[in-house]
N, C-alpha and C positions, 0 to 999 in steps of 0.2 A: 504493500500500500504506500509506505513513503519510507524512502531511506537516503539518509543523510550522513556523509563522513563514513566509507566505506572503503575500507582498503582489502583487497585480493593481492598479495604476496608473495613471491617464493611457492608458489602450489606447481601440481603437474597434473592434467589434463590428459585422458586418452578414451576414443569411444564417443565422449561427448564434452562440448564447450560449454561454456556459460551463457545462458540467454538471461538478460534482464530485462523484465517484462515489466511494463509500467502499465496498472491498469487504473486506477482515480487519482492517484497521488503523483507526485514527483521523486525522482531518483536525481540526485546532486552530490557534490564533491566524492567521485568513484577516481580512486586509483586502484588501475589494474599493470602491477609492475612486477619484473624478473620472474614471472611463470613461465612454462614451458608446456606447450601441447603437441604432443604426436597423438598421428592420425584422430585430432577428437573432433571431428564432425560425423562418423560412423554413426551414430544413432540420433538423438533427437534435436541438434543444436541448429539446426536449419542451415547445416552445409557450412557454419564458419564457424573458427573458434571463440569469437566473442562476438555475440548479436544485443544490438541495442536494439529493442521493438518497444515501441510505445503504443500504444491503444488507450481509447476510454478516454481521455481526457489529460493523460498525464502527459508530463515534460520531462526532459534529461536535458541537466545540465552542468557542467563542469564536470568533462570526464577525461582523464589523463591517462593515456597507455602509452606503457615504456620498458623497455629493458627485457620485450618478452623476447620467447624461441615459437617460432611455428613452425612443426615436421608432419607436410600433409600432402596425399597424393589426390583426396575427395575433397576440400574445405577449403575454402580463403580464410583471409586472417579475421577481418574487421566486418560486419554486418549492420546497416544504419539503415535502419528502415521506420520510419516516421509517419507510421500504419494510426488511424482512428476510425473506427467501427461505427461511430457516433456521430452520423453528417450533418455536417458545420459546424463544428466542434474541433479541429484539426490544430494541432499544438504541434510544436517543434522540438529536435534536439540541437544543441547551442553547445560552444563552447567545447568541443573534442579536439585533445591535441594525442597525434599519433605518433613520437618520437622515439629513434635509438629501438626498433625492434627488427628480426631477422625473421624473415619468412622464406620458407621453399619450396615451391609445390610441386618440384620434381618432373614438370610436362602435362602433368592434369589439369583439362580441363576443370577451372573451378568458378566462383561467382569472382574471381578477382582479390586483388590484396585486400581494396575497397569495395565492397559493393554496395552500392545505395537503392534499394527498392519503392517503386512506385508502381503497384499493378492493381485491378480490381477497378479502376473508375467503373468499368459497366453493372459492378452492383452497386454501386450509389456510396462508395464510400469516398471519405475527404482524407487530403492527404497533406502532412507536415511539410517544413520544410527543415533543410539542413541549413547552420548559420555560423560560422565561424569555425570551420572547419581545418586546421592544420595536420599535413601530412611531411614531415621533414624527418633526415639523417637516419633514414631506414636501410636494409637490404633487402632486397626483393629479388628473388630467384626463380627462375624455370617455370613464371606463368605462361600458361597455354591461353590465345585470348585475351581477354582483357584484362589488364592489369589494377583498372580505376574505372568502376563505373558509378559513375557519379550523373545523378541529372535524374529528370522527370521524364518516365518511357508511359507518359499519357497524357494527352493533352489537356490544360487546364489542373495539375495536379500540382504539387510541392514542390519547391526552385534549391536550388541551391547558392547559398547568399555568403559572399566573401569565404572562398577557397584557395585556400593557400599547399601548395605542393611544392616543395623546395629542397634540394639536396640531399636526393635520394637517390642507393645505386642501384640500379635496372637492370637487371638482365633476365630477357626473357628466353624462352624454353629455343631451341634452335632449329627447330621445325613452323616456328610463328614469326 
């Protein structure tokens, strides 16, 4: 319902990632630093290792990830999907900085380091936007496909507002 001042640590991840699911309340000040996840999108984390989904009404904000490991042939790293079930009702997530993590996905197709979701307008749902977004001094290895999907894949849905992407090392799968 609402959680405040949360730190995830030093954990290891495998099978499945962390969704924080925001359903009336707000989720704020989240560090998620030096974990390590291999293969944990296998079961229920919706394909990435850390999924930000918000529904209902709630808001994420202030969320810090850094210093993680990501070892995945199924999963992207980062999951920001700014979902509201409650039409015109559509709240945001604000303020994610994605710094200093190593990701690898080995040549698999996955949703990307980033991927940002906006799907559904044609059941009538509204949709967030993303807003201060920073993605810097990462490694990103061996995505197949898209490395950053960022943006609104419907018309009239959620925008993404001051995106910063900066000094990051790239190297994609050598078949893409």
């Amino acid at each position: 319902s609402y959680v405040d001042n949360l730190v995830v640590d030093g954990c290891y991840a495998t099978q499945n990632g962390w969704q924080f699911f925001g359903t009336d309340h707000s989720i704020k000040n989240v560090w998620i630093t030096n974990n390590i996840g291999i293969e944990p999108a296998v079961g229920n984390s919706e394909s990435a290792f850390i999924d930000l989904e918000e529904g209902q009404g709630a808001s994420f904000e202030n969320i810090y990830i850094t210093g993680n490991k990501h070892i995945a042939t199924n999963s992207g790293f980062l999951k920001l999907h700014p979902k509201n079930t409650a039409a015109g009702n559509a709240t945001n997530i604000k303020n994610v900085q994605v710094i200093g993590n190593y990701s690898n996905a080995f040549g698999a197709p996955t949703l990307g380091f980033i991927g940002q979701f906006w799907t559904g307008a044609a059941t009538g749902e509204v949709w967030g936007n993303i807003e201060n977004l920073v993605v810097s001094q990462n490694i990103i290895l061996n995505y197949k496909g898209d490395v950053f999907r960022i943006g609104a894949s419907e018309a009239g849905s959620g925008k993404a507002i001051n995106v910063k992407i900066t000094d990051n090392l790239i190297i994609s799968h050598p078949t893409e």
